[in-house]
C-alpha positions as CSV (number, residue, x, y, z in Angstrom):
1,X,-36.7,-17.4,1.4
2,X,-33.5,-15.2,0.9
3,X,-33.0,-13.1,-1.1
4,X,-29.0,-12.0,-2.3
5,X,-28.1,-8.7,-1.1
6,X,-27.1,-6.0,-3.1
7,X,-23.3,-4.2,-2.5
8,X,-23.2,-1.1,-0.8
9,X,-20.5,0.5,-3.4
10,X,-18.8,-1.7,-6.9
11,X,-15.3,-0.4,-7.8
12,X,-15.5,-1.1,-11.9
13,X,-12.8,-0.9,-14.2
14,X,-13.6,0.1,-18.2
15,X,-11.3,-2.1,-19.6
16,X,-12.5,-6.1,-18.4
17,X,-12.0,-9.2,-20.8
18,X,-15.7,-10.3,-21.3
19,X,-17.5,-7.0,-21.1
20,X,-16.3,-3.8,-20.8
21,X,-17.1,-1.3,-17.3
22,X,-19.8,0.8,-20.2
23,X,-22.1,-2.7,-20.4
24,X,-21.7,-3.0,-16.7
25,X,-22.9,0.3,-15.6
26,X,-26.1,0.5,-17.9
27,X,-27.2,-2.7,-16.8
28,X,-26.6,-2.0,-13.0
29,X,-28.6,1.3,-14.4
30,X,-31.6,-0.7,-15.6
31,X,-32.1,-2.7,-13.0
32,X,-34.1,-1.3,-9.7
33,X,-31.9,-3.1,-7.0
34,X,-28.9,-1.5,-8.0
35,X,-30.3,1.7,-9.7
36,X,-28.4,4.0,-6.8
37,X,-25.7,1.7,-5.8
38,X,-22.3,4.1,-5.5
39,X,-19.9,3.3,-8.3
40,X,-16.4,4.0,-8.4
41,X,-15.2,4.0,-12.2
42,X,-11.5,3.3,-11.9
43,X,-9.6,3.5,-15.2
44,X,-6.2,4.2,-16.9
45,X,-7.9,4.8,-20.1
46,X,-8.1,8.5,-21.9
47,X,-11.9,8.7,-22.4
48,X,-13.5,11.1,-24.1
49,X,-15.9,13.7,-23.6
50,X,-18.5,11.7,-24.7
51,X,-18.0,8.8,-22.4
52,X,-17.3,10.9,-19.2
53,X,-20.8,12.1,-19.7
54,X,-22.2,9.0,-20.1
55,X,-20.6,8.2,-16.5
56,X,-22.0,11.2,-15.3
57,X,-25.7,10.5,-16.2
58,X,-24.9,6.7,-15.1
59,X,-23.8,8.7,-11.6
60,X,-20.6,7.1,-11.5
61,X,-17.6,8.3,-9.9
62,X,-14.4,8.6,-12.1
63,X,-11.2,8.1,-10.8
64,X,-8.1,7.7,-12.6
65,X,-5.6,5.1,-11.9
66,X,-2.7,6.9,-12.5
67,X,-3.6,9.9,-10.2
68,X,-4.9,8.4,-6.6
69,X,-2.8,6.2,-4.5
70,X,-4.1,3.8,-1.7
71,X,-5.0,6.1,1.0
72,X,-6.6,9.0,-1.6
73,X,-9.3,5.3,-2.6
74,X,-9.8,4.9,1.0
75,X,-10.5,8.5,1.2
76,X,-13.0,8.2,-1.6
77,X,-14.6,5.1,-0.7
78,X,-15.4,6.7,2.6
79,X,-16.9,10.0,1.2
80,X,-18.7,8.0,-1.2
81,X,-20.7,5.8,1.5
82,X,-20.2,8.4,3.9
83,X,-18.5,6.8,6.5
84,X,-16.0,9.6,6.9
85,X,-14.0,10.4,10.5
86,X,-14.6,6.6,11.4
87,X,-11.7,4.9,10.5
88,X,-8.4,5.3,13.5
């Protein structure tokens, strides 16, 4: 039988339509399978104290929309899975 496989890193936004990136991350949290999967918290959003820690003990990475371009994600993605040096 197969069994679905599990991402190697989830780029998550705060603000989503349904439920917001908080909900996500304590569920991916609570559930073995993705307990350590990376998680790139990507967000325009002025969060508070408050919720930056809770990021932090969810180990999420935050990263603010406004401040990284395209190649700065790249560069963050590969750190993150540590694929760095690899890319031509």
């Amino acid at each position: 039988m197969h069994s679905p496989s599990v991402a190697c890193l989830l780029i998550l936004d705060l603000l989503m339509p349904q439920v917001d990136g908080f909900e996500v991350l304590r569920q991916l949290r609570s559930d073995r399978k993705t307990l350590t999967l990376p998680v790139l918290v990507m967000t325009g959003a002025e969060l508070t104290l408050a919720e930056k820690a809770y990021l932090k003990r969810g180990l999420a990475t935050l990263v603010s929309k406004q401040s990284v371009g395209m190649e700065d994600l790249i560069q963050i993605v590969e750190q993150t899975l540590g694929v760095v040096g690899r890319r031509e």
